[in-house]
C-alpha positions in Angstrom: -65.8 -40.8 3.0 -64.2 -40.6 6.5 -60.9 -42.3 5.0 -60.9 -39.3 1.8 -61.3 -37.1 4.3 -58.6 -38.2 6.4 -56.0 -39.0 3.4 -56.9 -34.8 2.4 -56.3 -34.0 5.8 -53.5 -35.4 6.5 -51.9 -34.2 2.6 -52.6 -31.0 4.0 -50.6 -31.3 6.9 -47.6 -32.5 5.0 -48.1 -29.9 2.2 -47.9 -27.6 5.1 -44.7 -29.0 6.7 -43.0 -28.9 3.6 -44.0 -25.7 2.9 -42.9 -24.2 5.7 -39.6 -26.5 5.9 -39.0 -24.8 2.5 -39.9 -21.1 3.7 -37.4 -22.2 6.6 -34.8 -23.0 4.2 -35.4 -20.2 1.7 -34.9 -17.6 4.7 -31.8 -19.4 5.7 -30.4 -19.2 2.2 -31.8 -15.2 2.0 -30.1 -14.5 5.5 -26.7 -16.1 4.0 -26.4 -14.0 1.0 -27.7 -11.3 2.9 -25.1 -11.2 5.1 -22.0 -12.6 3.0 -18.7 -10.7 2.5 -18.9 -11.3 -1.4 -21.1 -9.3 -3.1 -23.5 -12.4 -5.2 -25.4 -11.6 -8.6 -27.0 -13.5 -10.4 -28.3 -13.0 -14.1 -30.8 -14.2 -16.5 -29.9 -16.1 -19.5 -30.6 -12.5 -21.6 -27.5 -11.7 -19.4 -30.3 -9.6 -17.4 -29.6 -9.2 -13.6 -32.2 -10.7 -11.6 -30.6 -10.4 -7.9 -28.1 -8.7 -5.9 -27.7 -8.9 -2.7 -26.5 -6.3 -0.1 -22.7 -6.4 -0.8 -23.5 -6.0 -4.3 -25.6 -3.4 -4.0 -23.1 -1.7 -2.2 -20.8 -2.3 -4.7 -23.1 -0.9 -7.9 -24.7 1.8 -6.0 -27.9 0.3 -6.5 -31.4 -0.4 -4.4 -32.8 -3.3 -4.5 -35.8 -2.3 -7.1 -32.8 -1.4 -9.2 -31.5 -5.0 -10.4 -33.7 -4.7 -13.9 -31.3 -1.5 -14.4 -28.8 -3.7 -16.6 -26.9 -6.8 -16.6 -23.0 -6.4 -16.4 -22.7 -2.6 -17.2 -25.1 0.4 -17.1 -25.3 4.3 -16.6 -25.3 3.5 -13.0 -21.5 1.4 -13.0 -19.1 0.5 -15.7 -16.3 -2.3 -15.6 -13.1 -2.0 -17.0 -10.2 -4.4 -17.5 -7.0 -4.2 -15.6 -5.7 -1.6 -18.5 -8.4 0.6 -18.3 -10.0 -0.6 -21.1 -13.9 -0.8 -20.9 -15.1 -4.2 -20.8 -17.2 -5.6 -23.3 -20.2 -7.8 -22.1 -18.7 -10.7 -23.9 -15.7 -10.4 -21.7 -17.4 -10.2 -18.4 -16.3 -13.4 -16.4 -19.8 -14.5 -15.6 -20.6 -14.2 -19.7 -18.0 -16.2 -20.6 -18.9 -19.4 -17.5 -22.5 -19.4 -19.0 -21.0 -19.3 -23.0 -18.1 -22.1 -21.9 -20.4 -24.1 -19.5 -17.2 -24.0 -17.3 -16.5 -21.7 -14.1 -13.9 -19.0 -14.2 -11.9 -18.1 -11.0 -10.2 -15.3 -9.7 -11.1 -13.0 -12.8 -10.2 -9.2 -11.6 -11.6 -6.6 -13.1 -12.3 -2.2 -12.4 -15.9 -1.3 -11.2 -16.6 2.4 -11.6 -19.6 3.0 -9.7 -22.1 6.0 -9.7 -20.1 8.9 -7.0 -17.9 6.4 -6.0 -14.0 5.6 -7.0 -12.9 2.4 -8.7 -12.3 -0.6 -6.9 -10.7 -3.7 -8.3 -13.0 -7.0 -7.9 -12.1 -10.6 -8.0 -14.9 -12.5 -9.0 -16.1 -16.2 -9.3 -18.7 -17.3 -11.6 -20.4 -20.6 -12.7 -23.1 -21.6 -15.1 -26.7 -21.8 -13.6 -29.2 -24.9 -15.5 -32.1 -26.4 -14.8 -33.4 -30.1 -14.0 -33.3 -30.8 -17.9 -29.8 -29.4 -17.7 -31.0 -26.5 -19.8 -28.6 -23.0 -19.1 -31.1 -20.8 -16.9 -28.6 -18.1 -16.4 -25.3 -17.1 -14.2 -24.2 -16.6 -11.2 -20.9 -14.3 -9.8 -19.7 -13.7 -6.3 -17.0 -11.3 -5.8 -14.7 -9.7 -3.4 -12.5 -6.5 -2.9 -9.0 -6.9 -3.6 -8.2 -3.1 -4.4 -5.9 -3.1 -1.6 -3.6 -6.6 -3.4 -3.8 -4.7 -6.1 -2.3 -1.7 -5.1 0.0 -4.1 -3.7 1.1 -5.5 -7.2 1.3 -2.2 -8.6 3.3 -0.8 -5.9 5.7 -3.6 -5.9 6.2 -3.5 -9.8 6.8 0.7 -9.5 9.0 -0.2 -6.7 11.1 -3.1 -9.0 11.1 -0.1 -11.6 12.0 2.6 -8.9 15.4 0.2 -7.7 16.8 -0.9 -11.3 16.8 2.8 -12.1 18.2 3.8 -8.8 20.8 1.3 -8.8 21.4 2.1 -12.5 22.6 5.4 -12.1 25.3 5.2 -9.7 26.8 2.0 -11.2 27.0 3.3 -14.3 28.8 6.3 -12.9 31.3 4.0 -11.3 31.7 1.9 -14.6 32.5 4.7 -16.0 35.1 6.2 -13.5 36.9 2.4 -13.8 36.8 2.9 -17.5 38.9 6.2 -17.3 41.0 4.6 -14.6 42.1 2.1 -16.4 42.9 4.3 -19.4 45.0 6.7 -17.6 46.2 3.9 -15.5 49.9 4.6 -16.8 49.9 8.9 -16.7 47.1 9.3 -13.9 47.9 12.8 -13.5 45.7 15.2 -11.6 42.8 13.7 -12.9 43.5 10.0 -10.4 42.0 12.0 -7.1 38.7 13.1 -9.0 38.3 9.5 -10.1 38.6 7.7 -7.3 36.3 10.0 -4.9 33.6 9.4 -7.8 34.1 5.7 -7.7 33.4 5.9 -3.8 30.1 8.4 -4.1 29.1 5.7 -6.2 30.1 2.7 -4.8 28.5 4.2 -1.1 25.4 5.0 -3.0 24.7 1.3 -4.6 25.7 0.3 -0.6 23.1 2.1 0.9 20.8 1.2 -1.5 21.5 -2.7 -0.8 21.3 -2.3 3.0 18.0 -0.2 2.6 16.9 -3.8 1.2 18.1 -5.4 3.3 17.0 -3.8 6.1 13.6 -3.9 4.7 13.6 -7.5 4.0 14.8 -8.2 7.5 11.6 -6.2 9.3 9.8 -8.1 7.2 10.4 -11.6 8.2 10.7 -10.8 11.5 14.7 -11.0 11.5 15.3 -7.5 12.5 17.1 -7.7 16.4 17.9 -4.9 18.6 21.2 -4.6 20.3 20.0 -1.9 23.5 22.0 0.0 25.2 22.1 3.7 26.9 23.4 6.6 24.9 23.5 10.4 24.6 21.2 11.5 21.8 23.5 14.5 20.9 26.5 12.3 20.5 24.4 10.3 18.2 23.2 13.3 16.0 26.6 15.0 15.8 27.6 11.2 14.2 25.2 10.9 12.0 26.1 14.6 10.9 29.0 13.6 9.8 28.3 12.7 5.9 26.3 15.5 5.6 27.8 18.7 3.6 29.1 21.7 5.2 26.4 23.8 3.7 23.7 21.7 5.0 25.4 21.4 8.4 25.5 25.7 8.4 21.6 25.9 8.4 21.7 22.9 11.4 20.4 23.9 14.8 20.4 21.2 17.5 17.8 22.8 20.7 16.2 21.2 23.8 17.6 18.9 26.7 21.5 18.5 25.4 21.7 15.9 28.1 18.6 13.3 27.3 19.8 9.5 27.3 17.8 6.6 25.7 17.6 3.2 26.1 17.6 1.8 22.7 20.3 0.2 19.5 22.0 3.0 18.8 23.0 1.8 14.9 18.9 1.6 14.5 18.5 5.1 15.9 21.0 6.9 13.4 18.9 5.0 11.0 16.6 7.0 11.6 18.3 10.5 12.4 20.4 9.9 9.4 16.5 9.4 7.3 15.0 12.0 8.6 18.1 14.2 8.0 17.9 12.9 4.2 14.6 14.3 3.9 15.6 17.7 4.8 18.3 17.6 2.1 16.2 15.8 -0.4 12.7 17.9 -0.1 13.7 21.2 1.4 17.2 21.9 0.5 16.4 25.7 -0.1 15.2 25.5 3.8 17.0 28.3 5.4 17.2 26.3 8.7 17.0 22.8 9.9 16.2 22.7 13.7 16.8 18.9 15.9 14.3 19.5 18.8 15.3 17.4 21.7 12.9 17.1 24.6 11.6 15.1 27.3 7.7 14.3 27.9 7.0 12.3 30.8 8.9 9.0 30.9 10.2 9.4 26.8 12.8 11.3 24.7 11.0 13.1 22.1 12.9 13.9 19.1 11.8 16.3 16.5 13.3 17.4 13.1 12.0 20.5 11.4 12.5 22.3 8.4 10.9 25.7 6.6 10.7 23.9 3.3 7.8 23.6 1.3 5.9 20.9 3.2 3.8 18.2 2.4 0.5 17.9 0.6 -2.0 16.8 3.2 -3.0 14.1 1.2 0.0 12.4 1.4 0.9 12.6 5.2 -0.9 9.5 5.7 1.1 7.9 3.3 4.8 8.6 4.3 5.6 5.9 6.8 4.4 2.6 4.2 6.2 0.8 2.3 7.4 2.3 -1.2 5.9 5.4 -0.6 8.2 8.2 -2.4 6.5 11.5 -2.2 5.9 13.3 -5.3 4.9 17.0 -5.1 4.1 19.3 -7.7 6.5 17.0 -10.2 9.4 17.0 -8.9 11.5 13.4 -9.1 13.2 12.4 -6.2 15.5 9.5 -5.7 15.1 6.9 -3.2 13.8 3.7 -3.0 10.8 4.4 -0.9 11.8 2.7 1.9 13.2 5.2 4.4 10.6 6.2 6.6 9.4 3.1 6.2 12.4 1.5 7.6 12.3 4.2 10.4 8.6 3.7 11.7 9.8 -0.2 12.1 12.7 0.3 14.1 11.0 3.2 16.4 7.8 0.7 16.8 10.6 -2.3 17.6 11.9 0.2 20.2 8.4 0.3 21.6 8.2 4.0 20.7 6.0 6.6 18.3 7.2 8.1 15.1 4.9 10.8 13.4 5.2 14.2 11.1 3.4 17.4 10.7 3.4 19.6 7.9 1.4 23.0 6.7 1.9 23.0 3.0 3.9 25.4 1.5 5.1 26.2 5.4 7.7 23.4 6.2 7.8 19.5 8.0 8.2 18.3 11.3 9.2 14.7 12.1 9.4 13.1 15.0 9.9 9.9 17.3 10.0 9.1 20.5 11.8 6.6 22.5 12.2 5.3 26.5 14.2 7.7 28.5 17.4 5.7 29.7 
């Protein structure tokens, strides 16, 4: 009896080890998910959702008495495919790793979720079974990757944006060759016209190549300054030059004539020459176009502003990234989307601060600064 009572006692102490090594472990594994980057959800093998964990929830806009709300779609969230198209249950990734037995990868798809906008998910899944190897359910982990995907999408508008861009202007010099060569032996009057259309063109496709260029230089790292002090009025009145004489009649340069900066002057008239562009491009009814030149404690502040229409608040945020071509009310503008792009680069290489401000409907200001010479 002493020896039953010691075997019961001492099953008791190891039952209780282990069940408190396996409490131990289970609030590991809860404090893991709960805390994880990925949202995790795991589903029955009716396809019925039987966790979540935080992320997730976040994600479907769910608490976590809400999991027996549906499997892959409800009234509470919907998932689409890449197209838009709303996708079927049989199509959702972690569907398909329980019917295949196999785990799917990478498998983006949309999430609309209750009062919140789409995002674009990538999502693991894998097959859940038993000891007996019998399917029990699924199991998906996914991540936010609306931002590479806006990445794709801007980079195949942008492809789209260039060939037409470059499109236009050579086939306007094809053309002026094909006269050229016709007339070749009588050129006539018509030679001078020819020609200067040949150049628009052929300065056009050349800006439109260095504007890649330039872009692909900032970004691996090859872009190099070449400093040196310089008058910004000299500067401007240079990079006035192209510019037409009816946009150079509304032009008003104000402020401290006589500021000097320390900086590659080439890179700077990059960036008067863009902002310059923008006038002419998205205001040219302005009536005037002032160059503001001023000096705020140890920097040059230089300010372009016009009384155009302005700029949607929405998309002032937007103006200095990459491919960004503004779009208001729908008007098509040309450009490769890369200006002020290019232009926030070299003013940030220059160790200085680039910016705009705009009242729509009442005119744009923008501005950089740089390090006074």
């Amino acid at each position: 009896e002493q020896l039953a009572s010691q075997l019961n006692t001492n099953l008791e102490a190891s039952v209780k080890a282990r069940t408190q090594e396996l409490y131990k472990s289970q609030q590991q594994l809860s404090r893991i998910l709960e805390t994880m980057a990925e949202g995790v959800m795991i589903v029955d093998v009716n396809h019925k959702m039987t966790y979540a964990n935080k992320m997730a929830q976040d994600f479907l806009s769910i608490k976590e008495n809400e999991y027996s709300l549906g499997g892959y779609h409800n009234l509470k969230w919907q998932t689409y495919k890449l197209d838009g198209e709303a996708l079927a249950a049989e199509e959702h990734p972690i569907y398909l790793a329980m019917q295949t037995g196999k785990a799917v990868y990478d498998f983006e798809i949309a999430l609309q979720a209750e009062g919140k906008q789409v995002v674009y998910l990538s999502v693991n899944a894998v097959p859940i079974y038993d000891e007996a190897n019998k399917l029990t359910g699924g199991i998906g982990t996914f991540v936010d990757v609306t931002h590479r995907r806006k990445a794709i999408q801007q980079k195949d508008d942008f492809i789209s944006v260039a060939s037409h861009e470059l499109k236009t202007p050579i086939t306007s010099l094809k053309a002026a060759l094909q006269l050229l060569d016709r007339i070749k032996d009588n050129p006539g009057t018509h030679l001078p016209k020819l020609i200067e259309q040949a150049n628009r063109s052929m300065t056009k496709v050349s800006n439109l190549i260095e504007e890649l260029l330039n872009a692909s230089k900032i970004t691996s790292g090859q872009m190099h300054l070449k400093a040196q002090l310089f008058k910004l009025t000299d500067l401007i009145k240079e990079s006035l030059l192209g510019a037409n004489e009816a946009f150079k009649s509304k032009l008003r340069i104000e402020g401290d004539l006589e500021l000097t900066v320390n900086g590659d002057p080439n890179r700077i008239e990059q960036v008067i020459v863009n902002f310059i562009n923008n006038s002419i491009k998205y205001a040219p009814d302005a009536t005037v176009v002032e160059i503001l030149l001023e000096k705020k404690d140890n920097v040059a502040k230089v300010t372009v502003t016009d009384d155009g229409p302005g700029i949607h608040p929405d998309k002032l945020p937007h103006l200095f990234e990459r491919y960004y071509r503004v779009d208001d009310g729908g008007a098509q503008y040309s450009g490769l989307g890369l200006g002020l792009y290019i232009s926030a680069e070299i003013i940030k290489k220059h160790n200085g601060e680039i910016g705009a401000i705009s009242e729509f409907g009442k005119g744009s200001s923008f501005w950089f600064t740089l390090p006074m010479g």
